[in-house]
C-alpha positions in Angstrom: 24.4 -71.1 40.4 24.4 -67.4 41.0 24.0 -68.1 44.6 27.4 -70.5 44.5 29.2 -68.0 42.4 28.6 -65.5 45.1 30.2 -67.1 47.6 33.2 -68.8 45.3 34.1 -65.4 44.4 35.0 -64.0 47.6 36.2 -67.4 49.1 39.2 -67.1 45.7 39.9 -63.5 46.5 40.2 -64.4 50.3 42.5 -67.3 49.6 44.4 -65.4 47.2 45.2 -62.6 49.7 46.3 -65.5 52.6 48.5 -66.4 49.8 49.9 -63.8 49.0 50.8 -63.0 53.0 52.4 -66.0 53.3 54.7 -65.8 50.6 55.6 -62.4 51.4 56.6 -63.7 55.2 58.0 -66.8 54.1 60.5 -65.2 51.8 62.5 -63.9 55.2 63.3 -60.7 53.7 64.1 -57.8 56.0 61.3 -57.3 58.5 61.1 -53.6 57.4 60.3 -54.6 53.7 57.9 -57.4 55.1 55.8 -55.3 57.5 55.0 -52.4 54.8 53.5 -55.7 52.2 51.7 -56.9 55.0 49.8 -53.2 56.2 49.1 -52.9 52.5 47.6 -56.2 51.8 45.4 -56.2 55.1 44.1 -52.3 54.7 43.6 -52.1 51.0 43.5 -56.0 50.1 42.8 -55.2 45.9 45.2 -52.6 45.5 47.9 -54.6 47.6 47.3 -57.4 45.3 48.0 -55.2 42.3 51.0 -53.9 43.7 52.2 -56.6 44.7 52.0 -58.2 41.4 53.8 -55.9 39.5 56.3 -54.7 42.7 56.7 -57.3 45.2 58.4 -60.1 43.7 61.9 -60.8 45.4 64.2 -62.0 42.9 67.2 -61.6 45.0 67.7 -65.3 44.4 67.4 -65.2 40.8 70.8 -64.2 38.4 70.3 -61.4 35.6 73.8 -62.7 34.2 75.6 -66.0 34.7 78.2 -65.7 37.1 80.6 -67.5 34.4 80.0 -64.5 31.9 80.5 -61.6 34.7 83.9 -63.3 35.3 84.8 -63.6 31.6 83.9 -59.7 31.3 85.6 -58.5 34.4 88.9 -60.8 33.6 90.2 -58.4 31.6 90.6 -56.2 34.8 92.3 -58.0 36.3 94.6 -58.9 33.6 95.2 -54.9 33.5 95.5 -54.3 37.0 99.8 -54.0 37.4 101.8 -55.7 39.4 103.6 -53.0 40.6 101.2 -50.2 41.9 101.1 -47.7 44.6 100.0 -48.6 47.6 97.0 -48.5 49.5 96.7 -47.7 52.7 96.6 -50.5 55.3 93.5 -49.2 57.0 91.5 -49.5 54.0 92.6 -52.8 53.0 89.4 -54.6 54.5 87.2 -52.4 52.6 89.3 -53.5 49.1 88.8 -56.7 50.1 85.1 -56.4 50.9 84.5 -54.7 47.5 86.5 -57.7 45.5 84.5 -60.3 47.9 81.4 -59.1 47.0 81.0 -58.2 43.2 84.7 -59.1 42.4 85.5 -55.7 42.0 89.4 -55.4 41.5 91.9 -51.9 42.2 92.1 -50.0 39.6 94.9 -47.7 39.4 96.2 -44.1 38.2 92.9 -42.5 37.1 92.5 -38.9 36.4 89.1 -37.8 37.8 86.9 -34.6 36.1 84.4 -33.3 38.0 81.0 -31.3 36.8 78.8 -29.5 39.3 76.2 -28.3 36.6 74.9 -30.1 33.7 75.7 -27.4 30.6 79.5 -28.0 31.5 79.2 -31.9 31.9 76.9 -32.2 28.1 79.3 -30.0 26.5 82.3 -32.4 27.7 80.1 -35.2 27.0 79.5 -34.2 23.4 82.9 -33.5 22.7 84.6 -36.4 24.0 81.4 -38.6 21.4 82.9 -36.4 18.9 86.5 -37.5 19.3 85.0 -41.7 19.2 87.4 -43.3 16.9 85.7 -47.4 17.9 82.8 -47.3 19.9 80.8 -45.3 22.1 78.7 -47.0 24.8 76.1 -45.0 26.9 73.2 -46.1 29.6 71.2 -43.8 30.8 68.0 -44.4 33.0 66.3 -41.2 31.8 66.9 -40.2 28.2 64.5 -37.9 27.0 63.4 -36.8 23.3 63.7 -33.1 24.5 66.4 -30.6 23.2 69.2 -32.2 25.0 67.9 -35.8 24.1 68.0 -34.9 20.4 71.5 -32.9 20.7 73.2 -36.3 22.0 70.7 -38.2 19.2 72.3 -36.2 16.8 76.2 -36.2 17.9 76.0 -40.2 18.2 74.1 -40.0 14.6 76.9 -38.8 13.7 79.3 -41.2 14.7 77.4 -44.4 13.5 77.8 -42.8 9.7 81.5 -42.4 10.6 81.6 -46.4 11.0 81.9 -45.7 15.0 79.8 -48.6 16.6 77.6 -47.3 18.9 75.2 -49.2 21.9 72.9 -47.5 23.7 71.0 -48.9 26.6 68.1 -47.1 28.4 65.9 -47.9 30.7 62.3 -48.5 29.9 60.4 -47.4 33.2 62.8 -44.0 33.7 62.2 -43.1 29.8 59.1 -44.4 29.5 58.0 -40.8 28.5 59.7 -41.0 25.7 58.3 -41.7 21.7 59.2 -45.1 20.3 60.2 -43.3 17.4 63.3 -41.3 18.9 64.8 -44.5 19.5 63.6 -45.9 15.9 65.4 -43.4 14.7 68.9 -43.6 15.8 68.0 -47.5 14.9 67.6 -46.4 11.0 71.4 -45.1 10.9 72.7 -48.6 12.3 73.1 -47.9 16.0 72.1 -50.7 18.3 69.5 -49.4 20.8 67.7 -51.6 23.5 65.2 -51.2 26.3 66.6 -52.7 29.8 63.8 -54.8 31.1 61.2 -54.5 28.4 58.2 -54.0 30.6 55.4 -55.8 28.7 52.4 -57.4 30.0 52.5 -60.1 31.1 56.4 -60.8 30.4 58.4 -59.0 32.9 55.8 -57.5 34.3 56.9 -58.2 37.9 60.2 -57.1 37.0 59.0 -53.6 36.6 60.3 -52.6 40.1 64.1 -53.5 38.8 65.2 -50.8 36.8 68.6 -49.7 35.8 69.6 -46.4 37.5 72.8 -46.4 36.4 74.1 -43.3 33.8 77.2 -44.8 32.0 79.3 -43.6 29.2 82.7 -45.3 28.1 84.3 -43.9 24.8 87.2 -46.4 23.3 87.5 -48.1 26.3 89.6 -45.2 27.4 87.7 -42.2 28.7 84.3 -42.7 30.2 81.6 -40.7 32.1 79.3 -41.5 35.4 77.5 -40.0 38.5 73.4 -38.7 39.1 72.8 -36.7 35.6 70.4 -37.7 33.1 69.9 -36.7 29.7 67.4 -34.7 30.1 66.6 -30.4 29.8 66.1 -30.1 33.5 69.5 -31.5 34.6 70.6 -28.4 32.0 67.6 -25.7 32.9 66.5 -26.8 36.4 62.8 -26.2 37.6 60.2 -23.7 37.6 61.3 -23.9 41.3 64.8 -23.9 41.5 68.3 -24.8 39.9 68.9 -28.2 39.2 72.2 -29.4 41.3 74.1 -32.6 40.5 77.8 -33.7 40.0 78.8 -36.2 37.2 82.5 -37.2 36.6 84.9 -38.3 34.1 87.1 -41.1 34.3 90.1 -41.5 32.3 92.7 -44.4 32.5 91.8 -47.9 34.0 88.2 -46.1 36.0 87.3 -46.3 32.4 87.8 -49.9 32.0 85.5 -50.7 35.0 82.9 -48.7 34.0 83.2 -50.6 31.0 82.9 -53.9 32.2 79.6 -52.7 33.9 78.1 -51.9 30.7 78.9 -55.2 28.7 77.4 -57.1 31.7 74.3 -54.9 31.0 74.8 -55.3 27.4 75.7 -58.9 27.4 72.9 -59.6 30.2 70.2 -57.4 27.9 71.0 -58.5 24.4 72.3 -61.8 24.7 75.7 -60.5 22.9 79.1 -61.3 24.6 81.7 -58.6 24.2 85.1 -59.3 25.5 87.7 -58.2 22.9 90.9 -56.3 24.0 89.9 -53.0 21.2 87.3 -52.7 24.5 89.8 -52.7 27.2 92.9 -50.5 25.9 96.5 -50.3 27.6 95.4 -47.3 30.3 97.5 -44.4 30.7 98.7 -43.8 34.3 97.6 -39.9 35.5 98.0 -40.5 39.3 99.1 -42.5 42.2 95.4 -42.9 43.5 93.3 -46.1 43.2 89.4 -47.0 42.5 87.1 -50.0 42.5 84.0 -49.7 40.3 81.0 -51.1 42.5 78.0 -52.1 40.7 74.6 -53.1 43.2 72.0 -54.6 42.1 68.9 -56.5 43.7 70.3 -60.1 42.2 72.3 -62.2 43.7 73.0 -63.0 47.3 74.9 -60.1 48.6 73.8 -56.1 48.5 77.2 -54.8 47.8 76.9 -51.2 48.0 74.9 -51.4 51.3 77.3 -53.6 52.8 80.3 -51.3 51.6 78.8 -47.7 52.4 77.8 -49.4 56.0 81.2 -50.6 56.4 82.9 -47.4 55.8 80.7 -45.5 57.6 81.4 -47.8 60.5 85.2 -47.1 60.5 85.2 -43.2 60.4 87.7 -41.7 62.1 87.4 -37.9 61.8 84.7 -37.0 58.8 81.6 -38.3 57.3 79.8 -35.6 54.6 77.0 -36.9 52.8 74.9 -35.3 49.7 71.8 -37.0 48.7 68.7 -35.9 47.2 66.8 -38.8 49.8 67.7 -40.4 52.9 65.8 -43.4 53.5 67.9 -45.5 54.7 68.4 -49.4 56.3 68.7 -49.8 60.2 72.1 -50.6 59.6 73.2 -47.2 57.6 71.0 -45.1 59.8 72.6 -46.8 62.8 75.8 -46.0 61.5 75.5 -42.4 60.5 74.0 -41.8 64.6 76.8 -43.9 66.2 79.3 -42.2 64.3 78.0 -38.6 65.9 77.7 -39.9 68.9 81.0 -40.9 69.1 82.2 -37.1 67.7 82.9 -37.8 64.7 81.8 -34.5 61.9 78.7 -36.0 60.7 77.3 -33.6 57.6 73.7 -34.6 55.8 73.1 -32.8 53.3 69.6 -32.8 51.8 67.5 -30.7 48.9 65.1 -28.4 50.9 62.8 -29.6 48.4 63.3 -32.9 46.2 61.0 -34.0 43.1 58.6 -35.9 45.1 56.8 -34.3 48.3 55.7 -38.4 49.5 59.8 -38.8 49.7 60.1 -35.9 51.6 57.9 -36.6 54.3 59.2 -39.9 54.5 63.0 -38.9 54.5 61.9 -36.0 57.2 61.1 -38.7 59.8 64.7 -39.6 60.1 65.9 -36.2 60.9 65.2 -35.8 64.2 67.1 -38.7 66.0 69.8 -38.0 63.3 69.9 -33.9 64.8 69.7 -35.5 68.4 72.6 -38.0 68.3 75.0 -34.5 66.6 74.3 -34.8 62.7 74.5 -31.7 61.1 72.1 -31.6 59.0 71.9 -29.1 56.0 69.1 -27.8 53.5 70.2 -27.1 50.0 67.9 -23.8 49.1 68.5 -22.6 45.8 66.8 -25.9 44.0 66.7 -29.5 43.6 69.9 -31.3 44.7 70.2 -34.5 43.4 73.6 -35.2 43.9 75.3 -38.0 45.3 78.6 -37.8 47.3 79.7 -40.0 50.2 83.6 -38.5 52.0 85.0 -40.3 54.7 87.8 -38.9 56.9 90.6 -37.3 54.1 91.3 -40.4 51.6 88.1 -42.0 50.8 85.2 -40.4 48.0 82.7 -42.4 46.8 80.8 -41.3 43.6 78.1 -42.6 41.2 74.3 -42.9 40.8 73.3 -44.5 44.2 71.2 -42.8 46.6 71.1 -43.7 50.4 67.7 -45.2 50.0 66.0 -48.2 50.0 65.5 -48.2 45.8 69.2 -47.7 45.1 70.4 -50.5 47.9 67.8 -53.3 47.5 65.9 -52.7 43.9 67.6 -50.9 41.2 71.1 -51.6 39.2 73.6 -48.7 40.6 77.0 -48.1 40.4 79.4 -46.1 42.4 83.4 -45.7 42.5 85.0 -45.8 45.5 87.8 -43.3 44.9 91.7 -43.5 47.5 93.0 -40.4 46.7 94.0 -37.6 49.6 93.9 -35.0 46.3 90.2 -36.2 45.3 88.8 -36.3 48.6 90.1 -32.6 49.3 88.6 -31.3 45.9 85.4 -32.8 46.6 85.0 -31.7 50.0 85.5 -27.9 48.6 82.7 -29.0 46.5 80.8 -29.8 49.7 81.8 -27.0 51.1 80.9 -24.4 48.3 77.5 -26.3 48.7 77.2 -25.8 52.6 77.4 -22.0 51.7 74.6 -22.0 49.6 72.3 -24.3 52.6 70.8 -23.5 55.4 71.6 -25.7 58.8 69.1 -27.2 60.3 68.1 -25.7 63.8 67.1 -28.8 65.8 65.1 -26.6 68.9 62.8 -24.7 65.2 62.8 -28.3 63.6 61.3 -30.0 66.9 58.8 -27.7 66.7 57.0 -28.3 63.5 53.0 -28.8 63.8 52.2 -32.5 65.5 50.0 -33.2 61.9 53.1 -32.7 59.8 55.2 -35.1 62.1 52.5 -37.8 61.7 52.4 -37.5 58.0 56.5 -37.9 58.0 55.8 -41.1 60.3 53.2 -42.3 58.4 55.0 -42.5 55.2 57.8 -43.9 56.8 56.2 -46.8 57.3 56.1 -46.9 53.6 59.8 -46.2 52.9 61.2 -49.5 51.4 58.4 -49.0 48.6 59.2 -45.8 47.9 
């Protein structure tokens, strides 16, 4: 018997592995997302089994939210958007119509647009604009710690939900998983309506745990709302023991707000099972300007990878600029592609990076890109004073595009995101002396010093490459 079980054993592990690989080949995703499951399952079969189990399910094909209740939520957009609106520029009609093909995401018109570069400014804003609530506050965050700044917002929406304000809060339950049950419990006691995105819980959801919700959404009376790469946490206020923290967050007000807020009652609806449609959600919106916006949300179900397919697109038609912050550039064949055919072809190509992120295995991995990037004319810049986790996409002089999206692999093919693509000439020009102010704080990337670097180093960048659509 011991004999028989000695041999079954290792015949079920074997066949479980052969499995495995053929699932992971038949499910004709992207050859660079295959070949990474397939080095991992050969080389380290137990630990690739693991992994796979908790990270390597596709549910591309699978729906979060019934595509009946997304247009129920986003018809109110369109019943806002007016029939008589400024105009958008006939070269970037394809990429309207992309956006609306792909997620249904309408023009939305006349926004006023608030930048914050640091995050005491952008919590201070934040915490007023709770304070002024009169209906509802709704917030998503995909890191919301129990630190000082965790409890400071705790408090301010505490506040509110004894005021009769209704407040929702989603977070997300991998990025705060650092957090105590009982900061959560209790803003629960004082009646406001808190829930985990995802529940990771063995064995329910478990492969689900690579989806997480990256998004960081505010929207206050349906009017005023906040987005872009901050957290709520000390170090987005404090920085590092290594460097200033450097991200840019925005509010929205007018009918940016009311997109935002359709992205958040999918979330809501999608999370808690609870349909919220009503017009006290989606308020008349006050006109500020003649520019225009489309709220993108991404997300790894459903058949089409919108922000990919939109960033690609743009990048593709560039006719003078493209200037890029990101905290990591791993990016698709298509994007890279892009970003070198565009330099080639003399376009300003700008890549701005953190000279050191939050995660050395990242940096290696985004490293490897840099030298065909430097070779085909991208200028490519290293932020110095700290950790720049920013996220900033301008293209020629009347497209921005803002959010929580990274150019990597996570943000494009795994996690929930959402960015606003912003047409506005008087945006665009604010944010590239944001850039700009940046670029003076960065040093530029030497390609003859950078080709240099010790042979061991380049193979550890190449080597973790490999890697990059699991990162």
């Amino acid at each position: 018997m011991q004999q028989f079980l000695t041999l079954l054993l290792p015949a079920i592990y074997s066949l479980s592995i052969l499995v495995v690989l053929l699932v992971v080949i038949t499910d004709n995703r992207n050859p660079l997302k295959t070949l990474p499951w397939i080095v991992v399952l050969l080389l380290a079969p137990g630990i690739g089994l693991v992994f796979y189990f908790f990270f390597g399910y596709d549910l591309s094909k699978k729906r979060l939210i019934s595509r009946r209740t997304r247009k129920r939520i986003t018809t109110r957009l369109a019943e806002s958007d007016p029939a008589e609106c400024p105009a958008i520029a006939p070269q970037l009609t394809p990429l309207v119509r992309l956006l609306r093909e792909t997620v249904n995401a309408v023009p939305l018109y006349g926004s006023r647009i608030t930048p914050y570069t640091d995050g005491c400014t952008k919590m201070e804003a934040l915490l007023a604009a709770i304070a002024a609530a009169r209906h509802h506050v709704h917030l998503q965050y995909y890191i919301l710690l129990d630190d000082d700044t965790g409890c400071r917002l705790r408090d301010a929406l505490i506040a509110k939900a004894r005021e009769g304000v209704a407040v929702r809060l989603l977070y997300d339950d991998v990025g705060s998983r650092s957090t105590k049950k009982s900061f959560f419990e209790s803003m629960r006691r004082e009646g406001i309506e808190v829930h985990a995105f995802l529940h990771v819980k063995f064995p329910r959801f478990t492969g689900k745990v690579n989806y997480r919700n990256h998004r960081k959404i505010v929207v206050i009376d349906g009017h005023t709302a906040f987005v872009g790469g901050m957290n709520i946490a000390d170090r987005y206020l404090r920085g590092t023991t290594w460097g200033c923290w450097r991200d840019t967050h925005f509010r929205i007000e007018g009918s940016g707000a009311a997109g935002l807020q359709a992205v958040f009652l999918s979330d809501w609806s999608a999370t808690t099972q609870q349909y919220l449609n009503g017009p006290e959600y989606y308020p008349h919106a006050r006109r500020y300007t003649d520019g225009a916006m489309q709220i993108l949300p991404g997300g790894p179900f459903g058949k089409w990878r919108a922000l990919l397919q939109a960033d690609s697109f743009l990048l593709m038609r560039a006719q003078r600029r493209v200037w890029i912050q990101t905290p990591y550039y791993l990016p698709s064949e298509v994007l890279d592609s892009a970003l070198k055919t565009a330099a080639l072809a003399g376009i300003d190509v700008r890549l701005m990076l953190p000279a050191r992120s939050d995660s050395k295995v990242v940096d290696l991995a985004t490293h490897s890109y840099l030298d065909d990037l430097m070779k085909a004319g991208v200028k490519v810049l290293f932020y110095a004073p700290g950790m720049l986790h920013s996220k900033l996409l301008i293209v020629d002089d009347a497209v921005t595009v803002i959010g929580s999206a990274n150019l990597d692999f996570r943000s494009f093919e795994h996690n929930f995101e959402v960015n606003a693509f912003v047409y506005d000439a008087d945006f665009t020009a604010r944010m590239a002396a944001v850039f700009e102010a940046d670029a003076a704080q960065c040093r530029v990337l030497q390609p003859g010093e950078w080709f240099r670097r010790p042979r061991g180093r380049k193979f550890a960048e190449s080597f973790m490459r490999i890697f990059a659509p699991l990162l």
